[in-house]
N, C-alpha and C positions, 0 to 999 in steps of 0.2 A: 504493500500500500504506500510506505515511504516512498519508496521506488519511484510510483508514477505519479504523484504529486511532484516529485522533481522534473519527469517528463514532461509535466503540465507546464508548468511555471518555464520549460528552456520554449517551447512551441511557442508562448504567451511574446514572450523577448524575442526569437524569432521575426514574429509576425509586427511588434512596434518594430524592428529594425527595418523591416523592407518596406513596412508604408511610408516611412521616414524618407526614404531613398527615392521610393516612387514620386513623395509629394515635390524633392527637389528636384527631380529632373522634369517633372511640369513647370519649375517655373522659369527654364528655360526655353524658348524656341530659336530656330535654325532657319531662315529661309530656304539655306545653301547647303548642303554637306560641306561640314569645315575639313578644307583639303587643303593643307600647305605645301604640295610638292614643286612650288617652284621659288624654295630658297636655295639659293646657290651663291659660291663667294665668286665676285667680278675680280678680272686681270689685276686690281689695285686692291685688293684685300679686302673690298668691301661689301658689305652683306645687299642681296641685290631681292627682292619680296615682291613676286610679282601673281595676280588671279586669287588672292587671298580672299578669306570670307568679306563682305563688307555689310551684311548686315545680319548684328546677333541682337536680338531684343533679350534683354534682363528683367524681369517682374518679380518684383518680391522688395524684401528687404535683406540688404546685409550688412549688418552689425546696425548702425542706429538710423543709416541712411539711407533711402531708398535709389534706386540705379533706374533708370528707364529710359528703352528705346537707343542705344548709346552707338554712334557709329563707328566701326573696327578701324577704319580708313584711317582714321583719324589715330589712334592709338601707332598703327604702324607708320606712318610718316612724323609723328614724335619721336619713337624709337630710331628711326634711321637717322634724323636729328642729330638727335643725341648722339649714336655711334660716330657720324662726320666730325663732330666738336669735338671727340676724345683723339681722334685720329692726330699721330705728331707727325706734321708735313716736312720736305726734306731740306727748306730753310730753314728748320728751328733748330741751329746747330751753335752754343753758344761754346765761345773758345776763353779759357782762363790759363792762368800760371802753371795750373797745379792740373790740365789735361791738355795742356798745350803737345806732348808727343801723342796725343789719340789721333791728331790732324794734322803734324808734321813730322818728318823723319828729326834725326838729330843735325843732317847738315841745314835743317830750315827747309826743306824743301816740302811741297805740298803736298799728301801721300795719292796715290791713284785710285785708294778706295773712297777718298772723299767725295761727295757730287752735293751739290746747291750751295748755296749763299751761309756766311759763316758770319758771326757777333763777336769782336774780340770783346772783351771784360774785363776790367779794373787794369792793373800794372803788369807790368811785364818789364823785367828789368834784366838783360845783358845774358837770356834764355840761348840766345843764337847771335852770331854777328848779325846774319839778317835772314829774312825772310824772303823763300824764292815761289811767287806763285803763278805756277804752270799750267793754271786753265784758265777761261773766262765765268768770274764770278766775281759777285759783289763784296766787299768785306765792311761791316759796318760796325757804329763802337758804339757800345754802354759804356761810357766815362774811360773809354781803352788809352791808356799812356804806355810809350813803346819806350824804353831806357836804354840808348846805347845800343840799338838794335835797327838795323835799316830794311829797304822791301825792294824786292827784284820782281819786276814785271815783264813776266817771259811770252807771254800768252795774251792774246787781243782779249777784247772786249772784257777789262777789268777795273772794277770802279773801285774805287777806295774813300768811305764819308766818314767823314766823324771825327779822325783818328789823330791822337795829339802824339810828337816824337819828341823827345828828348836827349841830347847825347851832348856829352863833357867830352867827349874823343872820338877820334877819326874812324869811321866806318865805312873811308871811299866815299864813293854815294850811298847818301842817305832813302832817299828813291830813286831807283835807277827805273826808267820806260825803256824796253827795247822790243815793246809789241807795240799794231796799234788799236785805236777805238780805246784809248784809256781815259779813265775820269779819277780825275782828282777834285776831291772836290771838301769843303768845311775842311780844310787841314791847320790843325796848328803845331806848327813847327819851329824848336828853335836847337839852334847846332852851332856849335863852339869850338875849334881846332886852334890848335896851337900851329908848329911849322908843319906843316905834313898836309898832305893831296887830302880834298874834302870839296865834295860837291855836295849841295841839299839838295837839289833835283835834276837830275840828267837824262834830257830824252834826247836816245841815240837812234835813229833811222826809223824813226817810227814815224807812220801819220793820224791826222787824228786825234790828237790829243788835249785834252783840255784841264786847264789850271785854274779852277774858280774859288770863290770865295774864302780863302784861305788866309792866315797869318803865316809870314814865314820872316825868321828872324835866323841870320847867316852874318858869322864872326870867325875871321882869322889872323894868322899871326905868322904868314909864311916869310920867310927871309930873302926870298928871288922866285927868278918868274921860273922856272924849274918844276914848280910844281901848281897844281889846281888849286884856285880858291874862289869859287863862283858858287852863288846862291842857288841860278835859274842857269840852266846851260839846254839849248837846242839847237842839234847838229841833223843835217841830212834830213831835212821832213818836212810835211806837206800838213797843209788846214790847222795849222797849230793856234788854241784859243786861251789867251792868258788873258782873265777878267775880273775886276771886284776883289782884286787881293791888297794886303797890306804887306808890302817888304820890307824890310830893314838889313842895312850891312853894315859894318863894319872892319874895312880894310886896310891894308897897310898900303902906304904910295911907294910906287917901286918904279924904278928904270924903263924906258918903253925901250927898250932893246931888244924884246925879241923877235928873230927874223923870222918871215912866213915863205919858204923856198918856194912852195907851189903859189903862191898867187902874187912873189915878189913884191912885198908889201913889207912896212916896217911897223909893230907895234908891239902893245901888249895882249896877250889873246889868252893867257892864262889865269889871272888874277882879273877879274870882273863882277860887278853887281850883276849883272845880269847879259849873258853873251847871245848870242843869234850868229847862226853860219848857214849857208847853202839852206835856208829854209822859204818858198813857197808857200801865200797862203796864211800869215801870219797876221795876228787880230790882237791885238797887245793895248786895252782898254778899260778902263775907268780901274786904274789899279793906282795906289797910295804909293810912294818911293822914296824914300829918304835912306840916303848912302852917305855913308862918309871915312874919315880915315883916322884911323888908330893908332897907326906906327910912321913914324917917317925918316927913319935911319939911313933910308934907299932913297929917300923922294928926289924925283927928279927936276921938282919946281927948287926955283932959286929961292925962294921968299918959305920958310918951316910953318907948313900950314897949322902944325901943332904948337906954333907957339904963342 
């Protein structure tokens, strides 16, 4: 008798369990057969939802709020939303001190695995003599100061915005252009050498190129004309666009003795504020200039302008 009074009582629960079930799945309806068979990932990773249900009606209540009539459409084009905002694109590539070798080798060169637009970040201080970059991308800066470290522009179409340099000692050139379609552009620059070859910006055979809105402050201290000491130097090039910059120099007054065999010419051609050779196409406008001189141990004026 025990026995089947437990039978009774499991039937009883049974039977509340399945009206339970029954009464919720009336309070859904389906227009459609919900059929998701055409989620697939696209060529770019991304989740691609397409012939989805688009209309489930909900009746009832759940939990203290009532749901009704709601369109699925809408739920799956939030969701894909959502997934594109999470996606990190192949600009978002920010470069610092401390992952500066994830993006270049140790000689500074730019690694092959790299591809899009790079952010330098905060300080960088004497990492590489300089930096050689070998394709066409943009490099941009969050507050980026470069110390004693210069950039090789081997590869066209390479912009450079933002980016402040600093150096106490000779790095050759400081930016060297030897591609072209280059942009220079918001640069603040200043570079200070004692006797020894130093250029702050050298576009060599390239066309193309433009120098805008930039601070550039270039000081030397060279002993004879033997050696380079120009701020702005362009040799061999076409369309070249220097605009809206601020220059400053300070140079030592030297000898114009040097001789130029190929164009049989007499002057100085190494020590300059600012040089131009065999260039075509030159636009050199509304830029600030103030040069002057700092040593005159060599000067070749009769009257010691430093005195």
């Amino acid at each position: 008798m025990k026995l089947n009074k437990i039978a009774i009582i499991s039937l009883l629960l049974l039977a509340i369990i399945t009206f339970g079930a029954v009464s919720a799945a009336e309070d859904v309806t389906a227009d459609d057969s919900a059929v998701l068979d055409n989620v697939n990932l696209n060529a770019d990773g991304d989740i691609a939802i397409n012939d989805a249900v688009t209309d489930v009606n909900l009746d009832g209540d759940v939990g203290d709020d009532a749901i009704g009539d709601m369109d699925n459409s809408n739920i799956i084009n939030d969701s894909k939303d959502l997934l594109s905002s999470s996606k990190l694109g192949d600009d978002a590539q920010v470069v610092t001190s401390e992952n500066f070798f994830d993006y270049f080798d140790t000689n500074g060169n730019l690694k092959s695995t790299v591809s899009g637009d790079l952010t330098f970040k905060n300080e960088f201080s004497s990492i590489v003599p300089s930096i050689t970059i070998n394709k066409g991308i943009t490099i941009n800066s969050d507050q980026a100061i470069l110390k004693n470290m210069g950039i090789k522009i081997t590869a066209a179409n390479v912009v450079l915005d933002g980016l402040t340099f600093i150096s106490d000692t000779s790095v050759g050139d400081l930016i060297y252009v030897g591609a072209s379609d280059a942009t220079l552009t918001n640069l603040d620059i200043s570079y200070s050498v004692g006797d020894e070859d130093a250029i702050a910006i050298n576009i060599d055979g390239a066309d193309n190129v433009e120098i805008t809105d930039s601070t550039i402050f270039f000081e030397s201290t060279v002993s004879d004309d033997s050696k380079d000491a120009i701020a702005i130097n362009v040799f061999d090039a076409i369309d070249i666009l220097i605009d809206g910059n601020n220059i400053t120099t300070r140079l030592p007054g030297l000898y114009a003795q040097n001789y130029d065999g190929d164009y049989m010419l007499m002057g100085l051609t190494t020590v300059n504020p600012i040089k131009f050779k065999e260039v075509d196409g030159l636009v050199y406008s509304n830029n600030i200039q103030d040069s002057s001189i700092n040593k005159c141990t060599a000067s070749y004026l009769q009257h010691n302008p430093c005195s």
